[in-house]
C-alpha positions in Angstrom: -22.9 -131.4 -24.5 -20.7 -134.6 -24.3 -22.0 -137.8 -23.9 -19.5 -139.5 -22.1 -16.9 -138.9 -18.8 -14.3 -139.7 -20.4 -12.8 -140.7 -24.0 -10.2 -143.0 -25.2 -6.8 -141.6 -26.0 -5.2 -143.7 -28.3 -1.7 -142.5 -27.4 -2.3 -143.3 -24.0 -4.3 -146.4 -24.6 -6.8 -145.7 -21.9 -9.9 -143.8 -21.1 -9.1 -139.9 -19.8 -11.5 -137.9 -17.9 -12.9 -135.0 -19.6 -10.9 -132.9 -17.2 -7.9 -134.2 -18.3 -8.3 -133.5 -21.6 -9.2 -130.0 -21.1 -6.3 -129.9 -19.2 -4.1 -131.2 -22.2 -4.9 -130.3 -25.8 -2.7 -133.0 -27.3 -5.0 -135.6 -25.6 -8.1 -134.1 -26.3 -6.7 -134.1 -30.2 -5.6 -137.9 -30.3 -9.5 -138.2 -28.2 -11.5 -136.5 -30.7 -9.5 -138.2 -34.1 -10.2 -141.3 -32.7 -13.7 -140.7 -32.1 -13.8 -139.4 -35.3 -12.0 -142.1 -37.1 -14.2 -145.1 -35.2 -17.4 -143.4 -36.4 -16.4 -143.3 -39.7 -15.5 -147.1 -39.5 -18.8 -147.7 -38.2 -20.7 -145.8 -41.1 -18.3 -148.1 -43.3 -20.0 -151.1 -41.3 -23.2 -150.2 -41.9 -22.9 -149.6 -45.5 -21.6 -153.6 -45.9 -24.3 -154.4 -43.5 -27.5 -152.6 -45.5 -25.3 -154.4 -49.2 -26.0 -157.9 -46.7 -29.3 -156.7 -45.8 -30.5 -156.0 -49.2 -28.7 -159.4 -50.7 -30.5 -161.6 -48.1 -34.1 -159.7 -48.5 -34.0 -159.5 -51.9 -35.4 -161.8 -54.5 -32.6 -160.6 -57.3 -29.6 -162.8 -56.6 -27.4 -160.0 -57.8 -28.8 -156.9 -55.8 -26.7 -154.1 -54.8 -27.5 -152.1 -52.6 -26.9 -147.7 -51.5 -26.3 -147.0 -47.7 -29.7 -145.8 -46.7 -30.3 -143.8 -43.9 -32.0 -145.0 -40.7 -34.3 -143.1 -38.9 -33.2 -141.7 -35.5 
């Protein structure tokens, strides 16, 4: 089950209907590796953002901090 209509083709720079990418597996490739490489970029995010998190919260001036997880 997909969440979206459509996904964002990198090589195409634009959006392309699910259709469309059935239609062409080349698109639905550069689709899905861009999906795939934005999430990771994201988890990257959130790991700085919990290190931030945990620097500002804590009462150790030097804390470091391990991604934690977040309940769904």
């Amino acid at each position: 089950d997909l969440r979206s209509k459509s996904y964002f083709v990198e090589s195409a720079a634009e959006y392309v209907a699910i259709p469309d990418l059935i239609a062409d597996p080349e698109l639905l490739d550069d689709a899905r590796r861009f999906m795939r490489r934005k999430g990771i970029e994201c988890l990257a995010e959130a790991d700085r953002l919990d290190a931030l998190y945990a620097a500002v919260t804590s009462s150790d001036p030097v804390a470091t901090c391990k991604p934690q997880e977040v309940p769904a």
